[in-house]
DRENSEFI-516323 format. One record per residue (C-alpha): residue in three letters; chain; x, y, z. Coordinates in Angstrom, 1 decimal. Example, Ala and Ser with C-alpha at 12.3 -4.5 7.8 and 13.67 -1.06 7.14 Angstrom:
> ALA:A:12.3:-4.5:7.8
> SER:A:13.7:-1.1:7.1
//
This chain:
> UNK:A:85.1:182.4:144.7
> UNK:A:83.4:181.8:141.2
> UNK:A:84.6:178.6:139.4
> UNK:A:86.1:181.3:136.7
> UNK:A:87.7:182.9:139.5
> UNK:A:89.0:179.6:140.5
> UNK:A:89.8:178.7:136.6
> UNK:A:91.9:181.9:136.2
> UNK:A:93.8:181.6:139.6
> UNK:A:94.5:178.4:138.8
> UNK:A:96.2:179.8:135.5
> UNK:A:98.2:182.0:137.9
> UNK:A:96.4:185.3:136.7
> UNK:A:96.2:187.4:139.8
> UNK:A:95.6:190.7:141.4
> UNK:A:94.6:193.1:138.0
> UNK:A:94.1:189.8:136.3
> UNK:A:91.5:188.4:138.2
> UNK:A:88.0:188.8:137.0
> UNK:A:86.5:190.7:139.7
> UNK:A:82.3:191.6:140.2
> UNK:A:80.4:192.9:137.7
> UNK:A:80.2:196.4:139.2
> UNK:A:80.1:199.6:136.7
> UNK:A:83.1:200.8:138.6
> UNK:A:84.7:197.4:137.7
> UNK:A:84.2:197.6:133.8
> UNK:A:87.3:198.7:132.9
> UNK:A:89.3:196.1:135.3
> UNK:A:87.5:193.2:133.5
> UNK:A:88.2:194.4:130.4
> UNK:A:91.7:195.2:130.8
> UNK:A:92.1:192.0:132.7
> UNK:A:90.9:190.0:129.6
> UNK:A:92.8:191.7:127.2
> UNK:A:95.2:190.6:129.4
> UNK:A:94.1:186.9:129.9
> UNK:A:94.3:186.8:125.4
> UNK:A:97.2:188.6:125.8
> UNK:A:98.4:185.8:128.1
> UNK:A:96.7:182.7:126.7
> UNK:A:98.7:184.0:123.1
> UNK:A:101.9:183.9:124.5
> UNK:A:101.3:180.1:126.2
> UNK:A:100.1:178.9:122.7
> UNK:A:96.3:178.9:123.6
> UNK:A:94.4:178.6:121.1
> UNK:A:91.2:180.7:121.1
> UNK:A:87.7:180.2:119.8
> UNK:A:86.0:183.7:118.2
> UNK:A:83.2:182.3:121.4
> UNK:A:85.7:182.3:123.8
> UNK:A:84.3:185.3:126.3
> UNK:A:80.7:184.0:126.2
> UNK:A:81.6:180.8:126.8
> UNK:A:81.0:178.9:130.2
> UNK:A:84.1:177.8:132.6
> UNK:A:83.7:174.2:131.2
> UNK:A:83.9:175.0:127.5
> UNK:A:86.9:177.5:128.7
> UNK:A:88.8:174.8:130.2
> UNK:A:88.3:172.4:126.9
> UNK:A:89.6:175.1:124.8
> UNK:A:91.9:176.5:126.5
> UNK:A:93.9:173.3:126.8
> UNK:A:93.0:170.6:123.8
> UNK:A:96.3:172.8:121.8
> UNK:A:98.1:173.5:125.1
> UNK:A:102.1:173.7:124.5
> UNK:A:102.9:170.5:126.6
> UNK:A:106.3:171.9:126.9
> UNK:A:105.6:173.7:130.2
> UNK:A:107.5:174.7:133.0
> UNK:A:108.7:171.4:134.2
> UNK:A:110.9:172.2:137.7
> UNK:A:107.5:174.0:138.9
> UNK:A:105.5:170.9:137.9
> UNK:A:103.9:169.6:141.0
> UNK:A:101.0:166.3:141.1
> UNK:A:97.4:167.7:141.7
> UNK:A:95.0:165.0:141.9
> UNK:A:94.6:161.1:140.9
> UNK:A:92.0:160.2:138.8
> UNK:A:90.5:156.3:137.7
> UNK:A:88.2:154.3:135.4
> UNK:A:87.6:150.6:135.4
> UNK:A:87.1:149.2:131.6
> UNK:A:85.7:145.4:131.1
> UNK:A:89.2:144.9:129.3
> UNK:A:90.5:141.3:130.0
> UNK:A:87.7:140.9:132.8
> UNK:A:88.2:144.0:134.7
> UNK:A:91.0:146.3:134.0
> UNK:A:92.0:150.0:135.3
> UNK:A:93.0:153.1:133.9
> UNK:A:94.8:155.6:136.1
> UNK:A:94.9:159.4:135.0
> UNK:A:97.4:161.4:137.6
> UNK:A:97.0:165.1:136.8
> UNK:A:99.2:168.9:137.4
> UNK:A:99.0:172.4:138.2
> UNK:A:99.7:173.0:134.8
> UNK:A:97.1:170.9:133.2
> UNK:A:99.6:167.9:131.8
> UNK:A:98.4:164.7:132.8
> UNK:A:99.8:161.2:132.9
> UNK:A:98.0:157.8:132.0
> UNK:A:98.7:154.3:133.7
> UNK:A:97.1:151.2:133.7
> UNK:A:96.7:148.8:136.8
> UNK:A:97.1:145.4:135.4
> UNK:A:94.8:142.9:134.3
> UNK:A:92.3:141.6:137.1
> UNK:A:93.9:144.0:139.8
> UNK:A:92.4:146.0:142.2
> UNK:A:91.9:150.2:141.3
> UNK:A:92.6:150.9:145.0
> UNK:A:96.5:149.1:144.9
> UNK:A:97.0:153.0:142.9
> UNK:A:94.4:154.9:145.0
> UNK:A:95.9:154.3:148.3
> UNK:A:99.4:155.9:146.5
> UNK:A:97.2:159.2:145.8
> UNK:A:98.2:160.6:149.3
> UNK:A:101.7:160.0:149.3
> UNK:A:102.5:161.6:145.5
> UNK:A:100.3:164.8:145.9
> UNK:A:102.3:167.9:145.5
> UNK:A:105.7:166.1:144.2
> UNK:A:107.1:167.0:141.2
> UNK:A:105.8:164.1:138.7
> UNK:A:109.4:164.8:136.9
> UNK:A:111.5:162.9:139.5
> UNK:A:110.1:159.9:138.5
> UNK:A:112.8:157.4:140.2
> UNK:A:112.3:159.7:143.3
> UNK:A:108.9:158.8:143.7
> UNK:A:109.0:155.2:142.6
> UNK:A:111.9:154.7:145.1
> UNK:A:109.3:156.2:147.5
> UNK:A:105.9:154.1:146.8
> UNK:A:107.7:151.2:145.3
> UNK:A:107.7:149.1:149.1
> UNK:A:103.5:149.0:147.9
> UNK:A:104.3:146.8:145.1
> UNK:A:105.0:142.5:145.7
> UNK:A:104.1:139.9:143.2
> UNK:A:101.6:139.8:140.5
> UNK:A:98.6:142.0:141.1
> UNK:A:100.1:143.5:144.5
> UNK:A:102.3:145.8:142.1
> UNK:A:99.3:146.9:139.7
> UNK:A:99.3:150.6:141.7
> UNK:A:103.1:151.5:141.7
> UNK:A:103.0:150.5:138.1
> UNK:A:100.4:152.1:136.8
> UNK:A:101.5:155.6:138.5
> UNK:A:105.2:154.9:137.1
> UNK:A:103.7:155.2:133.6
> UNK:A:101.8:157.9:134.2
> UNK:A:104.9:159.7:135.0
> UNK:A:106.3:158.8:132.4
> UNK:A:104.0:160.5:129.9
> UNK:A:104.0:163.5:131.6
> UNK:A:108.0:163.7:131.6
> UNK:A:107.9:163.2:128.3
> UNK:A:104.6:165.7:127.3
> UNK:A:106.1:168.7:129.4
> UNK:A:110.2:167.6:127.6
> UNK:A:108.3:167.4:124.5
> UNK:A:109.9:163.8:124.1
> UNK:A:108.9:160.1:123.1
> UNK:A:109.1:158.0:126.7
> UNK:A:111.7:155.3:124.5
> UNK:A:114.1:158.5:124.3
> UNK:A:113.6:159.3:128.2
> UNK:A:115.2:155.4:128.6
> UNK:A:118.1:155.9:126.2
> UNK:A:116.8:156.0:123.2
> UNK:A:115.7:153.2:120.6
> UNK:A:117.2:150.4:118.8
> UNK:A:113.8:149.6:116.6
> UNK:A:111.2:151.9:114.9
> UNK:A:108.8:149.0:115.4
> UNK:A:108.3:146.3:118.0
> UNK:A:107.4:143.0:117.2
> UNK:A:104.4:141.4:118.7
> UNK:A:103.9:137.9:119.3
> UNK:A:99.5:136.4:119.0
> UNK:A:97.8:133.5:120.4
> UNK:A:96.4:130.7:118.3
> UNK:A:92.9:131.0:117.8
> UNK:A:91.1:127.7:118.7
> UNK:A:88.0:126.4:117.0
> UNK:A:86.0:123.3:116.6
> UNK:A:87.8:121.2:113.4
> UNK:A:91.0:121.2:112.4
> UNK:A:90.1:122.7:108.9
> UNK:A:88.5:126.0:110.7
> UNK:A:91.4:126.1:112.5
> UNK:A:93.7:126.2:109.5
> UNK:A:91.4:128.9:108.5
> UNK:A:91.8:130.9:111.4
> UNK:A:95.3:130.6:111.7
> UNK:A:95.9:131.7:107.9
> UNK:A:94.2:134.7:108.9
> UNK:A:96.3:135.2:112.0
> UNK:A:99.8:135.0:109.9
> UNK:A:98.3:136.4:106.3
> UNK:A:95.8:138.8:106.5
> UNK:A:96.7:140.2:110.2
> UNK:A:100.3:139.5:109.7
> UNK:A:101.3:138.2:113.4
> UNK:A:104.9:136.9:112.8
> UNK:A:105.2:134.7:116.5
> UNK:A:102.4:132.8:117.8
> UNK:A:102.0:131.2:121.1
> UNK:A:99.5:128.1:122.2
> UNK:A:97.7:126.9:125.2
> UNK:A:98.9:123.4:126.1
> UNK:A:97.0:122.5:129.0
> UNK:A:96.0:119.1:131.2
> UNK:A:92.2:120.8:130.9
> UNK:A:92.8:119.8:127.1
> UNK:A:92.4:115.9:128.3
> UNK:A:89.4:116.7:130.1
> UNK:A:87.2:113.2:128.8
> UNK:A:90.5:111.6:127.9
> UNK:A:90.1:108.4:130.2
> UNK:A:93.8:107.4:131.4
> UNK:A:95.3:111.0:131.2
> UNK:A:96.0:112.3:134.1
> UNK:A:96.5:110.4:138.1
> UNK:A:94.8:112.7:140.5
> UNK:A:92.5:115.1:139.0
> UNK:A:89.5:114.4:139.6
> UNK:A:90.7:115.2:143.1
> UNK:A:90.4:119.0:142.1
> UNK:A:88.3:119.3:139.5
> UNK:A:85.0:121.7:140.0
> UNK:A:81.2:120.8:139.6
> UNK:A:81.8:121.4:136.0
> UNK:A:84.7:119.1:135.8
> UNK:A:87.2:121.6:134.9
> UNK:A:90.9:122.2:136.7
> UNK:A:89.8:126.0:136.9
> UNK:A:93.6:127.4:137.2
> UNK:A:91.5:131.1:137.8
> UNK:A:88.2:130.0:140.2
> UNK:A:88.0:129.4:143.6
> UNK:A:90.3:131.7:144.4
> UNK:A:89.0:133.0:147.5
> UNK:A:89.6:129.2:148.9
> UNK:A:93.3:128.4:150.1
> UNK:A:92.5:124.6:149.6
> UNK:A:91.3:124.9:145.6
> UNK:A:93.3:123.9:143.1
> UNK:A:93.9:127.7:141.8
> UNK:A:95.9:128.5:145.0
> UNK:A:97.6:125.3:145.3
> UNK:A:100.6:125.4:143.9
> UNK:A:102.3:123.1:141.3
> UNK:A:104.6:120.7:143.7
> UNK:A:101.3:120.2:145.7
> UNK:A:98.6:118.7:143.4
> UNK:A:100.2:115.1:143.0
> UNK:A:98.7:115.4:139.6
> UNK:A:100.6:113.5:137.5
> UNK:A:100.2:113.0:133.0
> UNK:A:100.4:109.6:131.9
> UNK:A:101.9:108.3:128.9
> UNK:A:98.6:108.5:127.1
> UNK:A:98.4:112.5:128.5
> UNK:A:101.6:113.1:127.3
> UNK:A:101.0:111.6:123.2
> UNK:A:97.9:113.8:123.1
> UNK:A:99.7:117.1:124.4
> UNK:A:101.8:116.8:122.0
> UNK:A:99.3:115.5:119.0
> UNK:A:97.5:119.1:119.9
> UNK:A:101.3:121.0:119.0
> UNK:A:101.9:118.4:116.1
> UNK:A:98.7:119.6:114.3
> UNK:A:99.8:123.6:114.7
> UNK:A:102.9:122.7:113.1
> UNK:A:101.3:120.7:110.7
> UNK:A:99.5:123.8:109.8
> UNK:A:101.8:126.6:110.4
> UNK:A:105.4:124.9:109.3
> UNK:A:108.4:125.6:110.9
> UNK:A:109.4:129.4:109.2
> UNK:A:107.1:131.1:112.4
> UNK:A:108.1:130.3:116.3
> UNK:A:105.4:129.1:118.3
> UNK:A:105.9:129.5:122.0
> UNK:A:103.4:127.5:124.5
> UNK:A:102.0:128.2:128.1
> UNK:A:99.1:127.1:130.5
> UNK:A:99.8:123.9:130.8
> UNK:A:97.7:123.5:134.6
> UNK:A:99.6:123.1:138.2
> UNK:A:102.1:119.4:138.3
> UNK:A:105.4:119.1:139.3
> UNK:A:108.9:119.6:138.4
> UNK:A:108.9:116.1:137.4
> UNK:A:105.5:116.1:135.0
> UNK:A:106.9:118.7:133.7
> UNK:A:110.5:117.5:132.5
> UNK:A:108.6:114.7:130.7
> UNK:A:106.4:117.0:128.6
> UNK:A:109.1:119.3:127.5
> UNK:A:110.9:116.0:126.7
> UNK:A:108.0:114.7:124.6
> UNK:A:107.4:118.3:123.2
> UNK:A:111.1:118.8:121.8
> UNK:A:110.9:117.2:118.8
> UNK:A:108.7:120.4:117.7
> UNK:A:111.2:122.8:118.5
> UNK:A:109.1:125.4:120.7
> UNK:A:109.8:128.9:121.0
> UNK:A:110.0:128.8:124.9
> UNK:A:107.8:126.7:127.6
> UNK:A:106.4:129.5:129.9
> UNK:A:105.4:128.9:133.7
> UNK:A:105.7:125.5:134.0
> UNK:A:106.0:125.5:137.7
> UNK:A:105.8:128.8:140.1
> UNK:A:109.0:131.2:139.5
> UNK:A:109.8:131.4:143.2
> UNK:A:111.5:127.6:142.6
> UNK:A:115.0:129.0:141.7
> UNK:A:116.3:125.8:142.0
> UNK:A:113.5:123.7:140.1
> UNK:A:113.6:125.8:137.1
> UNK:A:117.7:125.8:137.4
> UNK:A:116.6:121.9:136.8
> UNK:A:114.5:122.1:134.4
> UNK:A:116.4:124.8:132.1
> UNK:A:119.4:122.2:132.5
> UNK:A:117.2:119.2:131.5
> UNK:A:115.4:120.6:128.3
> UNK:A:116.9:121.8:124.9
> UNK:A:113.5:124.1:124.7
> UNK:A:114.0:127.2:125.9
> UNK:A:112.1:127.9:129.3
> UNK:A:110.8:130.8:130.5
> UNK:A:109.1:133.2:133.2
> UNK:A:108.3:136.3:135.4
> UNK:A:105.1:138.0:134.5
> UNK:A:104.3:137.7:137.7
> UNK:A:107.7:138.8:139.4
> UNK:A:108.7:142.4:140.7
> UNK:A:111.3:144.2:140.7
> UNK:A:115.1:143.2:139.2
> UNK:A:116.0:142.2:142.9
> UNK:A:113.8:139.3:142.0
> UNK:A:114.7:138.6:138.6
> UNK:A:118.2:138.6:139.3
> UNK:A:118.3:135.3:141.0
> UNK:A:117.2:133.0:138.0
> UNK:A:119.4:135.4:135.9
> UNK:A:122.1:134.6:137.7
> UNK:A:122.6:131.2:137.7
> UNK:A:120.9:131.3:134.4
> UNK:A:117.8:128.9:135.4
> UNK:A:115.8:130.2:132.3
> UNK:A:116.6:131.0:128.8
> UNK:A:114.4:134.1:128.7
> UNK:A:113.2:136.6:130.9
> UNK:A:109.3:137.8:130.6
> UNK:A:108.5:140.9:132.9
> UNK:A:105.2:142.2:132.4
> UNK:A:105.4:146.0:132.6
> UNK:A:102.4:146.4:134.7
> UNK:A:103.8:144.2:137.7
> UNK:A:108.0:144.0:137.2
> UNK:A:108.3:147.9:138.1
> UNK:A:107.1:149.8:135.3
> UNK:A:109.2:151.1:132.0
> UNK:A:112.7:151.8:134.0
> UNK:A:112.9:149.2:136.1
> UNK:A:112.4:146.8:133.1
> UNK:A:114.4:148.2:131.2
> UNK:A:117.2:147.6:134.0
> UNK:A:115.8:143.9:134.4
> UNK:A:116.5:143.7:130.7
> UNK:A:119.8:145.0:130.4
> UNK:A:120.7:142.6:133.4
> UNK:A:119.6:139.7:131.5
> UNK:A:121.7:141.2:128.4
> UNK:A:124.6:141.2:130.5
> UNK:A:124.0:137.6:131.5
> UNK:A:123.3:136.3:127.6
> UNK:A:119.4:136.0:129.0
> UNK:A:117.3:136.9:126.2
> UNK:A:113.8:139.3:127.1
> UNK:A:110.1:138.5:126.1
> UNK:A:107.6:140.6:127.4
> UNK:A:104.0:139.9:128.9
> UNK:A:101.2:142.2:128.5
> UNK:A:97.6:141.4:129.0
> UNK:A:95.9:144.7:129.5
> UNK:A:94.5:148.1:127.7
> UNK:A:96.7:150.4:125.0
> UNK:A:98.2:151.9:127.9
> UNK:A:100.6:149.4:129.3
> UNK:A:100.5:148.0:125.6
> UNK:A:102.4:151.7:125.0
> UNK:A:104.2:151.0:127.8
> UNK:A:105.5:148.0:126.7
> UNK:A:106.1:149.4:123.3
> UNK:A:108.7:152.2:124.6
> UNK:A:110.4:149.8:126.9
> UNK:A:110.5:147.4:124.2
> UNK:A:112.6:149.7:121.5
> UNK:A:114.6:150.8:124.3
> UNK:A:116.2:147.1:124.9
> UNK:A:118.6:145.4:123.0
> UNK:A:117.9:142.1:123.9
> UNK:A:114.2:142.3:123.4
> UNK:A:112.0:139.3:121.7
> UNK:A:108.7:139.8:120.8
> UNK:A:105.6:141.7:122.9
> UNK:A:102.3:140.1:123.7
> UNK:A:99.3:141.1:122.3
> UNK:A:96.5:139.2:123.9
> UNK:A:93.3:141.2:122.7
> UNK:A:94.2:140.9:119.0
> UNK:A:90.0:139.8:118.3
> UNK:A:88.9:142.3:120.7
> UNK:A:87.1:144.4:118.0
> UNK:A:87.3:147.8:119.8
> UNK:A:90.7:147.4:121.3
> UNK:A:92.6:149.5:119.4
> UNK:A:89.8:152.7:119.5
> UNK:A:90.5:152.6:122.7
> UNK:A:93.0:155.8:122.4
> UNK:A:94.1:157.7:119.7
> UNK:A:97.3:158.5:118.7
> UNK:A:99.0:161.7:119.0
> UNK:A:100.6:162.0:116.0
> UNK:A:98.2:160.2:113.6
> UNK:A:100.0:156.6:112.9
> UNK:A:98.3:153.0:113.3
> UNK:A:98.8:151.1:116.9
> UNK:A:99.7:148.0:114.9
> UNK:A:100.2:147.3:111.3
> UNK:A:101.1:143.5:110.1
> UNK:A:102.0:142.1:113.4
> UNK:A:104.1:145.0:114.6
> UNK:A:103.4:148.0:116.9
> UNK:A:104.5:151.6:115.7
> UNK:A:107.1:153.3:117.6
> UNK:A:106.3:157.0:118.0
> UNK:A:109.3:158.7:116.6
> UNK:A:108.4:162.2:117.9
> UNK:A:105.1:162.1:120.1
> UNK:A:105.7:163.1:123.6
> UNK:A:105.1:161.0:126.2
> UNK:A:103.6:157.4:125.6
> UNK:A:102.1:158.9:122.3
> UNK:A:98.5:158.1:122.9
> UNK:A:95.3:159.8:124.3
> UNK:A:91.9:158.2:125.4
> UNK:A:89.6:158.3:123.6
> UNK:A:86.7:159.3:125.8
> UNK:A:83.5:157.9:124.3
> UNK:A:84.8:154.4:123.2
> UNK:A:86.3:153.7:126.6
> UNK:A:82.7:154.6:128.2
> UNK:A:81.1:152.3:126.0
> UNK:A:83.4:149.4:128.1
> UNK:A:83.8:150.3:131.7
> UNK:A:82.7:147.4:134.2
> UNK:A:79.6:147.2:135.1
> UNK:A:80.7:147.3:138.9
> UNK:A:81.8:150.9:138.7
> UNK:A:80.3:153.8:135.9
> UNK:A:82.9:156.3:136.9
> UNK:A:85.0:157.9:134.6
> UNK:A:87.9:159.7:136.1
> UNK:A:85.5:161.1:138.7
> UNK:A:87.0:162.9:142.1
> UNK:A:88.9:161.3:144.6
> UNK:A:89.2:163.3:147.7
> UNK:A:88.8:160.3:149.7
> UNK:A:92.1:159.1:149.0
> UNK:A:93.9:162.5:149.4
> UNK:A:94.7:162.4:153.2
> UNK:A:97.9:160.0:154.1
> UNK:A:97.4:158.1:157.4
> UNK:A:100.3:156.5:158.1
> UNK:A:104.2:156.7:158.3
> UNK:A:105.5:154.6:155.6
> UNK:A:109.4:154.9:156.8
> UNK:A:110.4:150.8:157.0
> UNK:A:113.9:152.0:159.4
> UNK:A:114.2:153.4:162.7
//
């Protein structure tokens, strides 16, 4: 069969339809069979080049279905293939494409620093569903997903579904959650840092004025007393040949101080730590007043205890929220700590699922919630986490460290939750970003500090935009959206009951 032969079957033209060989005794079949193809393609909303017939099956494809109507047949939808590319966004960052019979397609994102193969391996067991019973399949794949990075794949092919509900419905994804309580999300920056406190006055003007960012957030670390003699008891213990407590190297070594967790460093701040901690947040405020929050985070691995006395010695300067202070598996710990603190405290980027939320919810051991999107279960599921937390007088941040996709993703779930906060927005200096994707129906990404809601663009509202995300994929795989066969066949039986 001739790749137009395979192009028009997969249309669903058959029988007089189908192109057949370019006999004389055939002439009259062809013709008629591409008067009925126009015929056809007219009907579907195709929208047809004056080249069209002497064009080759690739140009066919593009033109046949850059204007498609994405408002297809939805209860005959069925998943055809799963496609990937790997930008250098945030280190290393993945973009899922899962595509249909009847050409709609879905983008995800695999978050930040996560393996591409967490969605691969998924590939198998989605094939030939209908992409339109989203809560079917995620109920299906979602036993894939555990903390952190482990839930990068059944995230990234929950958003995917997601656009394509709402391409083939014709609908925003906020309106396929409920619908919207804000036409714009707010977004919440991190303070630039620089070498003098005057350039960083400078910096930070232009984060509030010029960009407009109306929530700001700070790194408050124990590597910001690195040379500070008296600081800290215990580090040089784990520092690296640099001298650094490197909270992201080493990771492949269970006895570094990346994968030892908080309670187990015995690193303790001493009075002297403590006054310059919180010298570094008296300067922001110093600069940036009191009218804007400033929320803090990455502070380095000590205990409970360490931690009481620097939210104690930070509370004078009325942060928006401490965030991670010790691991969020410690129900109790942080149950201490939210009782021991007037600051807010806060966490769960790194949590999946609401089954895992609900526990800190429930006794209220932190003041707000903050699910990133990419590892907490995707749009519905957070939205469910936040609703729970509503329920519960737990206000909802959200964490998101990755492309536009998730970003989108975020944005949707965002307008679609009452008790939202504020969105992160942690490539704000990234110059091409943004031009990343382009949106469907024309408006900015961000304007002044706030994303734009897509009031009527189906899906998640965006598109790639091919050539600028070529420009960035990781050097350790040139792909873009290439075929996946490999991952097609499933191998297992995934049933966890007898």
């Amino acid at each position: 069969m001739t790749p137009s032969q395979k192009f028009l079957k997969k249309l669903g033209l058959k029988g007089q339809d189908t192109i057949e060989a370019t006999t004389q005794e055939n002439i009259d079949t062809r013709d008629n069979s591409r008067r009925s193809f126009f015929k056809k393609s007219a009907l579907g909303g195709i929208a047809l080049g004056s080249a069209f017939m002497f064009s080759p099956v690739e140009e066919l494809v593009a033109q046949t279905t850059q204007k498609i109507n994405r408002a297809s047949s939805p209860s005959d939808l069925k998943i055809t293939d799963m496609r990937y590319c790997v930008t250098t966004v945030l280190g290393r960052t993945a973009i899922i494409r899962i595509d249909t019979n009847q050409g709609v397609y879905g983008l995800g994102e695999v978050r930040d620093g996560a393996d591409e193969r967490y969605a691969l391996m998924l590939k198998s067991r989605i094939l030939g569903m209908n992409p339109c019973n989203v809560e079917q399949i995620f109920k299906f794949i979602k036993q894939f997903g555990g903390p952190s990075r482990q839930a990068g794949g059944v995230c990234a092919v929950e958003m995917a579904l997601w656009d394509i509900v709402g391409k083939v419905y014709n609908i925003p994804a906020w309106q396929l959650l409920g619908g919207r309580y804000r036409d714009k999300v707010r977004l919440y920056a991190d303070t630039p840092e620089a070498g003098s406190p005057e350039e960083q006055k400078k910096l930070m003007d232009y984060r509030i004025n010029d960009q407009g960012y109306t929530w700001l957030k700070m790194d408050l670390g124990i590597n910001e007393l690195k040379g500070v003699p008296g600081a800290l008891v215990n580090d040089k213990f784990w520092e690296n040949d640099q001298g650094d407590l490197q909270a992201w190297g080493d990771l492949d070594d269970p006895t570094s101080y990346a994968n030892t967790m908080h309670p187990f460093t015995q690193i303790q701040i001493t009075d002297k730590g403590l006054d310059a901690l919180a010298q570094l947040v008296e300067n922001v405020r110093n600069m940036l007043g009191y009218d804007i929050p400033l929320s803090s985070d990455h502070y380095g691995h000590f205990d409970l205890n360490n931690g009481i006395r620097l939210g104690k010695r930070l509370e004078q300067y009325r942060l928006a929220w401490l965030e991670d202070v010790i691991p969020w598996q410690f129900t109790d710990q942080w149950k201490t700590l939210s009782d021991a603190l007037e600051t807010p405290v806060l966490t769960g980027e790194d949590i999946y699922l609401l089954k895992n939320f609900k526990p800190l919810i429930d006794i209220h051991a932190v003041d707000i919630i903050h699910p990133d999107l990419a590892t907490s279960g995707g749009l519905l599921e957070t939205k469910r986490i936040g609703d729970y937390a509503e329920e519960h007088g737990v206000a909802m941040a959200m964490h998101q460290a990755g492309t536009p996709i998730s970003f989108m993703a975020g944005v949707h779930c965002a307008a679609a939750t009452q008790n939202f906060l504020a969105l992160e927005h942690h490539s704000i200096d990234l110059p091409w970003w943004e031009s990343l994707v382009k949106t469907t129906d024309g408006r900015n990404l961000i304007t002044k500090g706030f994303a734009n809601l897509p009031l009527s663009a189906p899906g998640l509202g965006i598109e790639l935009n091919d050539e600028v995300v070529k420009q960035h994929l990781h050097p350790s795989d040139k792909s873009y959206f290439d075929p996946t066969p490999q991952w097609n066949d499933k191998r297992s039986h995934d049933r966890t009951f007898s």
